[in-house]
N, C-alpha and C positions, 0 to 999 in steps of 0.2 A: 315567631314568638319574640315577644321583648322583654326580658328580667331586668331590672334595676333596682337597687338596693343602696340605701343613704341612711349614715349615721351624722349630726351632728351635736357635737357633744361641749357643755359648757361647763368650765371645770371653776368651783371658787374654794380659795384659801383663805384663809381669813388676812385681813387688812382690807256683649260684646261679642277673638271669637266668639262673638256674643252673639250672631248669626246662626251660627253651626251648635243648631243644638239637638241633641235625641231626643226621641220621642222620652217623656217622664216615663222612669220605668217603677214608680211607686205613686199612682196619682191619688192616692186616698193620703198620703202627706199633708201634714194640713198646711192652709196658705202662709201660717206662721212661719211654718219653717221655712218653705221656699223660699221666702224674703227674707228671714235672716241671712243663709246661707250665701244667697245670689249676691246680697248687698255685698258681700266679702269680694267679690271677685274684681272689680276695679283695683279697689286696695292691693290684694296680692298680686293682680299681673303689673301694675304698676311700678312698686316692692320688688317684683320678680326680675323685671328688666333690667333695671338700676342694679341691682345685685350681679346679676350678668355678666352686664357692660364693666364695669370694676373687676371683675373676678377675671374675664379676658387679659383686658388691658394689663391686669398686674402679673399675666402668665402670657409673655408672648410667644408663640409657637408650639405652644401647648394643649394638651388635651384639657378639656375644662368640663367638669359634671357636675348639676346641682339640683338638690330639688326645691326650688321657691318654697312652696306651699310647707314644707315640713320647718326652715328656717323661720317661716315667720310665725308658725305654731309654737315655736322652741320659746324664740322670744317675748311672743306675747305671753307664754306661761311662766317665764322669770317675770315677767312685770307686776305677776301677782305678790312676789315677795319683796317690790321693791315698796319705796317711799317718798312722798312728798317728789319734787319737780322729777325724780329720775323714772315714777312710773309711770307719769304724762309726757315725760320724753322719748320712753321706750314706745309707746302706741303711737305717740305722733310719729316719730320715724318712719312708722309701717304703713303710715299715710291716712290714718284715723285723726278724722275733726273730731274732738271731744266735746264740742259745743253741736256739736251732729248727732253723735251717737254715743252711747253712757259705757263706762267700763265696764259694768255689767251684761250691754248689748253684744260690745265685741266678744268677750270669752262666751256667750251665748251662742254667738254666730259662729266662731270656730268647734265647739259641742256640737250644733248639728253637722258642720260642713264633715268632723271627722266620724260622727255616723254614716253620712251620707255616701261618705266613699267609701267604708269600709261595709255597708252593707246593700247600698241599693242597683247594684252588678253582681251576680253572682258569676259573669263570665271573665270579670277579672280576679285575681287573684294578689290581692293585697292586703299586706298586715300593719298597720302602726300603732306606736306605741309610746310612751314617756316611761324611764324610769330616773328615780331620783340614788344613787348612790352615796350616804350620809355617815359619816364619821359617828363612829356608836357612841364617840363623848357629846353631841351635841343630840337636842330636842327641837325638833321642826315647831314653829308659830302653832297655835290651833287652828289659825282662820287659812293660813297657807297649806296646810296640810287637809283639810275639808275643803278648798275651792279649785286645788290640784286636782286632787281627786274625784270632785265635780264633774269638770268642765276639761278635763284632759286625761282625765283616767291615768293618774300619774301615778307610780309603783313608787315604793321608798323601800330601801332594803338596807340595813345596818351592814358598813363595813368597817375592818380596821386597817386604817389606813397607816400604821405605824410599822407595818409587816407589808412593803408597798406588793413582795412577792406575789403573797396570796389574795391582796385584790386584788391585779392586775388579772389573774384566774378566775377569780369572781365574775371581774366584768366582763371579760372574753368568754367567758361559759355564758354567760346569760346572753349576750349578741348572739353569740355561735346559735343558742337557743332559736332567737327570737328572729331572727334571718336566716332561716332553713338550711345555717351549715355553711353560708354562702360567706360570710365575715369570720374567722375563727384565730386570729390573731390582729385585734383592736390596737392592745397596749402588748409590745413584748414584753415591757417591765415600767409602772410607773417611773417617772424620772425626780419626782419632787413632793412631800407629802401634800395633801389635798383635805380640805372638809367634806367638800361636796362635788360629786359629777353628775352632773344630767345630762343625758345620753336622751334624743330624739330619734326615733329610725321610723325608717319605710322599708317595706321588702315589695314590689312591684312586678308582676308577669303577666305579660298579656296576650291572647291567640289573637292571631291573623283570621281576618273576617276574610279575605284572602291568602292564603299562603305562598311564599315562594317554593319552585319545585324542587325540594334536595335533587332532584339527581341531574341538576342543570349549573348547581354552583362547579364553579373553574377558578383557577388561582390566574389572578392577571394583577396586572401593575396598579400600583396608587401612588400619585406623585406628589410627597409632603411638601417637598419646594423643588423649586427651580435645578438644585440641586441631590435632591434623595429621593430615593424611588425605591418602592419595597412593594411584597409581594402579597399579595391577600385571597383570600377566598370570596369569589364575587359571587353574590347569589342571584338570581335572574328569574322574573316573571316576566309573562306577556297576557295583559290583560286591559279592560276599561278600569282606567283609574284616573281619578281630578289630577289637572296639572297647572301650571302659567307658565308662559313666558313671562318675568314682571318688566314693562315696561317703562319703570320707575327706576327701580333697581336693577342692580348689575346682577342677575340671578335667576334661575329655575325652581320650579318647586313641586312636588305631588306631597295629597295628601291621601296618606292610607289611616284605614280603618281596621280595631279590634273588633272582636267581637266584645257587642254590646256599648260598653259608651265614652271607651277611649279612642283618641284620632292622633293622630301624627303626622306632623309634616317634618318632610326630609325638603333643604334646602338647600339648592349648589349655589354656591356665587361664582362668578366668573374668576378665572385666574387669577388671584391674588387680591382678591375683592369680600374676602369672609370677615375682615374687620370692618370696612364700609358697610356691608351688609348688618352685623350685628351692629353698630351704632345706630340704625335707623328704625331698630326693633320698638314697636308700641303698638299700644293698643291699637290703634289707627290702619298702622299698617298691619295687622293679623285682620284685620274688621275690611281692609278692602282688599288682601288674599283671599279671602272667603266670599268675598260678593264675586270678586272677578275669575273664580275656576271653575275651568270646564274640561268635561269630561273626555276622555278619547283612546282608541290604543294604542299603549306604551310597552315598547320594550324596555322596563325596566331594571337597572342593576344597582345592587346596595354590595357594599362589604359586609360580611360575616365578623360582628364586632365583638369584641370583648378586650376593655378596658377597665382600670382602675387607675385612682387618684385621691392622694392623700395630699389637703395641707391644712396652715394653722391661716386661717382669715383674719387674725385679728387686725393687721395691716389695713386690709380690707373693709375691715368695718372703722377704724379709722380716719380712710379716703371720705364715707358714706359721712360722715359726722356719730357714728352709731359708740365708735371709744372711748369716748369721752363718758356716757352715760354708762358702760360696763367698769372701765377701769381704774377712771380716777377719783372722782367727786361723786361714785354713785352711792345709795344708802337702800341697801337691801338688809335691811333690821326687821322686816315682816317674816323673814325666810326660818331665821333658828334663832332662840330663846339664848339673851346673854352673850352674843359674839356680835360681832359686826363682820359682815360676809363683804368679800369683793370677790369679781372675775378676774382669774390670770390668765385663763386660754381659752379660747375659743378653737376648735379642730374639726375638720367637716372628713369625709372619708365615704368615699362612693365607689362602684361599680358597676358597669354597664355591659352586658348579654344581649345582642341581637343576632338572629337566627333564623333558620327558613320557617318555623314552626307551627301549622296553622288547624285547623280542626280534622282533618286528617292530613297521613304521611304522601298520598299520592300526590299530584298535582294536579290546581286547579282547573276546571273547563276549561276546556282551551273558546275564545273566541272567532268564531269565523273575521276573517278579514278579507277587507274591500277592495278585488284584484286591482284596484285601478289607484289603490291608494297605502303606499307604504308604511308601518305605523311610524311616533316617533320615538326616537331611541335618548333616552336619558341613563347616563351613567356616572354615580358617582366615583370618579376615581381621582378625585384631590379635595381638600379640607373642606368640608361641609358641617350644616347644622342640622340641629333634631331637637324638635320643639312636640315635648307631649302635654295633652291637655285630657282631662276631663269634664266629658260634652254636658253633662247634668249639671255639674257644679260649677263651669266654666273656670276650675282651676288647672292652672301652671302645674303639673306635675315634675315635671322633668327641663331641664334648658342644657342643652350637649353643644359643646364645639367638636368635632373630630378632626384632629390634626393629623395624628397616626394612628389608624385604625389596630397597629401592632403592637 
């Protein structure tokens, strides 16, 4: 089992694998939607990488977690209450030609994309959600407040932010809430008063179409660098699972499977090759992983993970050209009546669960193997990636660096 759960939260004050796809698991959808939703997915892995590769780079030897798909939901739902060049800069960003598709198209196509996940797998287990947290002296737009609510099911809930104590419980109660326990201290204590927060989350769990065997995990080494070496819980299957050697790149790969219509690949790059590896991440190269794997028996071993990671992106968005549009010259006058709103932080905040967990506790079939022929043994035990997607919607879920799995 894989649980991941991602808050990203934008606080204003005032001043393809597109090959690898499942079977439709709702074919009476009608062709509308399909094509809305599909047409998203260039955009967001595009979006997704770039976001990545910056998020890396500005965290060197670090653990790195994010979920694309909910950051660019985030922001394309601020750009409902922006105005004039900042709300055609927030979309282009995200890599929407507007002479392409109408702003009306894109919040269209992220409405179904966030049906689609949240209802057309019942073997996954995923919740998301917008809430809008609003200083009780201001009044949301009427048009921001009914297109919120539209097209992202956006909550607004009245706080007082002049008592920073008892929102900070506010909004920690309602995460606690809405990520099954799993997030329960967001903010210790506001640090600065605030008009507004919008808080984005995902809460993410998904079973093993194959499971690893609990009673096979072992603590062995994992070696962060050249020089630290720490201790993990390795979990281990032997079974037919897709894999490469990539011949391109300096790295290994298998791709496992949930049940139903999430896929993941776990990627090793060669010693000291996880940053060469993630610069080369595109569409391209997931489009000829997928054409070029094949199947075979693998001894394989993953670490038993669980991480978290807090920072503030705004740097990051920055680097992207994306701060400029939040922080300085932006004009979100659509958002609340009689103020003029800016962003002052941007803050992402994720955690990551991986586990042997799969549709039961035994372990899987074992497969007969070929006395003439040893399987292969892939093991990750230093900095690797983990790239989750959703096969229907062809969206970016998830993008993990793992440095230290401790």
């Amino acid at each position: 089992m894989l649980l991941a759960l991602y808050t990203c939260i934008l606080w204003l004050s005032t001043g393809g694998l597109w090959t690898v796809q499942a079977q439709d698991p709702t074919a009476d959808v009608c062709m509308c939607m399909s094509n809305h939703h599909r047409d998203l997915a260039p955009n967001n892995v595009d979006f997704a990488f770039g976001l990545y590769k910056h998020l890396v780079a500005s965290a060197p030897g670090k653990n790195v977690f994010l979920s694309p798909v909910s950051i660019s939901m985030a922001l394309a739902m601020l750009s409902l209450g922006a105005r004039g060049d900042t709300r055609t800069q927030i979309l282009q960003s995200l890599g929407f030609n507007l002479t392409e598709t109408s702003e009306v198209g894109v919040h269209q196509s992220f409405w179904n994309l966030h049906q689609l996940l949240r209802e057309s797998d019942t073997s996954l287990e995923m919740t998301m959600g917008n809430v809008l947290f609003i200083n009780q002296s201001l009044e949301l737009q009427d048009s921001f407040s009914a297109d919120t609510k539209r097209y992202y099911e956006l909550d607004a809930l009245a706080t007082d932010f002049q008592d920073l104590a008892r929102a900070s419980r506010q909004i920690n109660e309602y995460i606690k809430n809405k990520t099954h326990g799993k997030i329960v201290d967001l903010f210790s204590e506001l640090d600065s008063p605030a008009m507004l927060i919008l808080v984005n989350y995902i809460f993410f769990k998904g079973t093993w179409a194959h499971p690893f065997d609990q009673e096979s995990t072992r603590e062995d080494n994992f070696y962060v660098n050249e020089t630290t070496l720490v201790k993990v819980p390795m979990m281990f299957q032997s079974s037919e699972i897709k894999h490469l050697n990539d011949q391109v790149l300096p790295c290994q790969l298998v791709q496992l499977d949930y049940m139903g219509n999430g896929t993941v690949f776990f990627i090793l790059p060669d010693k000291g090759k996880v940053d060469t590896v993630i610069n080369a991440l595109n569409r391209n190269t997931i489009q000829r992983w997928s054409d070029s794997l094949t199947s075979g028996h693998v001894d394989l071993y993953i670490p038993k993970v669980s991480i978290s990671r807090a920072y503030d992106i705004g740097s990051l968005l920055e680097d992207m050209s994306i701060a400029d549009l939040l922080y300085n010259q932006a004009n979100f006058s659509g958002i609340a009546q009689g103020v003029q709103l800016k962003v002052s932080k941007v803050v992402h905040e994720a955690m990551l669960q991986l586990d042997e967990k799969g549709v039961m506790t035994a372990a899987p079939t074992a497969v007969p193997r070929n006395v003439t022929s040893e399987p292969l043994t892939i093991q990750f035990n230093r900095p690797f990636i983990v790239m989750i997607f959703d096969n229907f919607t062809w969206s970016s879920l998830f993008l993990v660096k793992v440095v230290n799995p401790t």
